[in-house]
N, C-alpha and C positions, 0 to 999 in steps of 0.2 A: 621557510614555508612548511608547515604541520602539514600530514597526510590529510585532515579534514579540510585544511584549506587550499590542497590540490583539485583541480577541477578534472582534470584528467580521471583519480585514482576515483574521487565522488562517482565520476559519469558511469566507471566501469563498474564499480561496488553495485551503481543504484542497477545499472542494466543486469547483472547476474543476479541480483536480489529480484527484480519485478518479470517473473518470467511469464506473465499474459499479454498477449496482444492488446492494443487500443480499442479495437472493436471488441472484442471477447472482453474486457474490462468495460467497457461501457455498455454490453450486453447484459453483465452480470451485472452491474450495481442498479438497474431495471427490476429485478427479481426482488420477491418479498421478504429470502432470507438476509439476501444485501441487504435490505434497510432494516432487519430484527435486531441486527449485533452492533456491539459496537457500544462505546460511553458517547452517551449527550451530555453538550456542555447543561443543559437541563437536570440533567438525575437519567438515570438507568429510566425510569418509566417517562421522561421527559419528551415533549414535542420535538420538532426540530429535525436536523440529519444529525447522525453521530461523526463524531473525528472522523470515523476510519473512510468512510461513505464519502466527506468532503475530500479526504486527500486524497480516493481511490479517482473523482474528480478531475482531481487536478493533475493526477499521474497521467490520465487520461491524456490530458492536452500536454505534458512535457514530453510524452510519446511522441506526440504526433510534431512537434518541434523540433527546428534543424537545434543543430548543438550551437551554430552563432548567434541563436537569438534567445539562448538560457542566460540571466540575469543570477546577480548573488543570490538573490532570494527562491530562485530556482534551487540552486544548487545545496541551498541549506535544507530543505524540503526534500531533497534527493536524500540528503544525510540521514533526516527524521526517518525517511522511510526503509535506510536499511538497519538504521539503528531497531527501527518496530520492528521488521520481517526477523533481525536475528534473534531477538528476545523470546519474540513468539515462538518461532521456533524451539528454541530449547523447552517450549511448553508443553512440547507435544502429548499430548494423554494418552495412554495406551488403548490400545483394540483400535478398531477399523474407524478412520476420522472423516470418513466418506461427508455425512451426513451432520456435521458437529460446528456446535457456534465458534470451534476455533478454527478450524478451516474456511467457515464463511467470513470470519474477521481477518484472517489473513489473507484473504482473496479480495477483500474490501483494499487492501495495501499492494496490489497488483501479485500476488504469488500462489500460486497454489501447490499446496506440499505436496500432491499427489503425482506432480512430473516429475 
């Protein structure tokens, strides 16, 4: 068994990678910047929720989920989402990211670089 096909190492990866709360996650994806950022499967100016917005979603309810009732396809969406947070991450732009569409995108994937 490969470390991605561990459900254990997934579960822990995804929980140190998504460090907001369920409610706090679903408080923010409410907000106007939550739905600014982010690729639509549309185009950048496209109707629609963007990726980030949909899986911040779905993080939403894997939160609030016991771990016996995470399905494969949970667990692969666990994957996606720390694969996105480390990426992002290493994008960090410098000066102060208080107020910045990369902070609001990566808060769309449950994390906020600021904790």
């Amino acid at each position: 068994m490969s470390r991605a096909d561990d459900p254990q190492q997934t579960y822990r990866e995804f929980t140190e990678a998504v460090n907001m709360r369920p409610g706090e996650l679903s408080a923010w994806l409410q907000t106007e910047e939550s739905k600014r950022v982010g690729w639509h499967s549309g185009g950048r100016a496209g109707g629609g929720e963007s990726v980030g917005h949909a899986s911040g979603r779905r993080i939403v309810d894997l939160l609030r989920r016991k771990r016996a009732e995470l399905s494969a396809a949970d667990y692969r969406h666990m994957r996606k989402v720390v694969g996105y947070v480390h990426r992002h991450l290493a994008q960090r732009p410098g000066g102060d990211v208080r107020e910045t569409k990369w902070r609001w995108s990566l808060m769309n994937w449950g994390h906020d670089p600021l904790r």
